[in-house]
N, C-alpha and C positions, 0 to 999 in steps of 0.2 A: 504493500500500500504506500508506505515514505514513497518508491521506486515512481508509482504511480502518479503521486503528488510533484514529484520532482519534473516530469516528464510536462505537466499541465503547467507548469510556472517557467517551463525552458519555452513554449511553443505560446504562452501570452506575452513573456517578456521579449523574445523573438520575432514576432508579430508588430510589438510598440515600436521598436529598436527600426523595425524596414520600413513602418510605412510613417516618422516622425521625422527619421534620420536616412537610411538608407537611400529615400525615394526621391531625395532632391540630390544626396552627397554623390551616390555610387555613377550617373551620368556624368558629371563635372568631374570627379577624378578620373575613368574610364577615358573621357576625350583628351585630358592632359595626358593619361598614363600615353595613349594612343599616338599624340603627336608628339612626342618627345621621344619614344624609341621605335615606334613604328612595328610594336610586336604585340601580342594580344594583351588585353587586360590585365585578365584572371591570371592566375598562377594555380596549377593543382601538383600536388606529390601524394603518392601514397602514403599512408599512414593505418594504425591501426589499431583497429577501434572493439566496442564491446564483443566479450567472448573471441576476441582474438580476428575478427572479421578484419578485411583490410576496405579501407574507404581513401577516396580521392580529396585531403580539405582544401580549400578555396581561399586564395588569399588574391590581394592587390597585388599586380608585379613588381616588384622594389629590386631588381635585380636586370641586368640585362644577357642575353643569351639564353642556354638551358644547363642547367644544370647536370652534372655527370649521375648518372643511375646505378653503374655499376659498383661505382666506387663512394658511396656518401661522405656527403662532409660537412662538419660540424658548422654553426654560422661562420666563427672565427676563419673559416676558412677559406671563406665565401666572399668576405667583405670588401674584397677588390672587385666583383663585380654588380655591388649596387650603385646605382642612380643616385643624383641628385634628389628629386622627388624621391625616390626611395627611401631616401636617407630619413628626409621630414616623415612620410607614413609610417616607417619601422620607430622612430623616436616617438612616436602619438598613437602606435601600435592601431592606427589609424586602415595600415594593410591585412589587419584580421578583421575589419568590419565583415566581407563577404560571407565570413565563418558563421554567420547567423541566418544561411541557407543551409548549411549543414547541419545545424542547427533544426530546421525544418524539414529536414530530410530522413531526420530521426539518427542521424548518425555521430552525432555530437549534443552535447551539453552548455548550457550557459557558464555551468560550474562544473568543473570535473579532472582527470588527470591529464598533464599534456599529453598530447597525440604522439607517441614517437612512432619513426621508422623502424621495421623491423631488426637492421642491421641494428640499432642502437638499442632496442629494448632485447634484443637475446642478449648482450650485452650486460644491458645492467640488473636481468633477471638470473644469469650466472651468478652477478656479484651479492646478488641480495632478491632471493627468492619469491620470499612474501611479496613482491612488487607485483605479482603476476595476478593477484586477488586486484588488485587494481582494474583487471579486465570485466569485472563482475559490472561495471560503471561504464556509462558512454564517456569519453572523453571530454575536455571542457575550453570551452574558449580562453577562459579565465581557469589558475587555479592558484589552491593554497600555496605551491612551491612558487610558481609565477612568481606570486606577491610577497613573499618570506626571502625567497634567495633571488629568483629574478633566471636571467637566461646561463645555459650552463657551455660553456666554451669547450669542455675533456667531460670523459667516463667520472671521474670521480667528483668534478658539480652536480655532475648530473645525481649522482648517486646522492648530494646532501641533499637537493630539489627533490627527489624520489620520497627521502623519508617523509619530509612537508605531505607529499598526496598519501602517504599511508595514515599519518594524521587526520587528513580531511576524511580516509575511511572510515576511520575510527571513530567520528564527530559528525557521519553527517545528516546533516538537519533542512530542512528551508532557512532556519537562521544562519545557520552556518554558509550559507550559498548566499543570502542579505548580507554579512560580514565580508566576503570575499567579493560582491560585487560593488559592493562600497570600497572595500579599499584601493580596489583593481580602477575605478574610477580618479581617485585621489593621484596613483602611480600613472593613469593618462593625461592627464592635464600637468603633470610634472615634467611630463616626455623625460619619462626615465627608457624607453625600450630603447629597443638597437639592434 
């Protein structure tokens, strides 16, 4: 029932969020993203989501070319190839807006644990097991580690950010999800991302 309740407060707050915000913002960045690199919007990578399902999530493009597939790489190692514009949307985490069709897609959460790659999460499900109960949860736009540690550059941020979402397993509530998207709000308007 929580699970249920969870799922109605992801798909109203998802709802307010597109037709408040998204429906005037995601045109106007789309036409900038568009003329400034001349390559599609959207951004999708796989990722993977409840019970171990893999899903495509949706982000603003804040990088230019494509990314390598075979080989993953961590942001840090990535950061020679974002944009200008990129730079402002990842600082305002402004390029996770789109994430709130995955959101309505059912394959994602308002609140929940980050989405990793599978190269990364067998990784750090080696290093600490329990992490795999994590899968019992759709993943979250926002989460506790987000806002506790922030983005993880190696295997082992990753791993202190991980504990954070075992935390928010252990707690989780609809306040708990009001707490996290309260604070996740304070760290955008700081343009702490990157």
């Amino acid at each position: 029932m929580k699970l249920l309740g969870k799922r109605l407060f992801d798909i109203l707050f998802a709802v307010v969020v597109i037709l408040i915000i998204l429906s005037w913002l995601v045109p106007i960045i789309a036409f900038i993203i568009f003329i400034s690199t001349q390559e599609s919007v959207f951004f999708k990578q796989k990722r993977i989501g409840k019970k171990g399902k893999p899903f495509y999530i949706l982000k603003f493009r804040s990088m230019k070319g494509v990314a390598p597939t075979n080989d993953p790489l961590l942001s840090l190692d990535e950061a020679s190839r974002i944009t200008a514009l990129g730079s402002l949307l990842r600082k305002y985490r402004i390029d996770e807006f789109p994430q709130f069709i995955n959101v309505l897609k059912g394959e994602m959460s308002i609140v929940g644990p980050r989405p990793e790659r599978q190269f990364f999460l067998d990784q750090v499900i080696n290093r600490l097991p329990k992490y795999k109960e994590l899968q019992k949860l759709r993943p979250g736009i926002t989460s506790l580690g987000q806002i506790k540690y922030g983005y993880a550059d190696n295997l082992e941020q990753m791993l202190i950010r991980a504990k954070y979402d075992l935390i928010y397993l252990d707690n989780l509530s609809l306040w708990t999800d009001i707490k996290v998207i309260l604070a996740t709000i304070v760290v955008v308007f700081k343009g702490k991302g990157k």
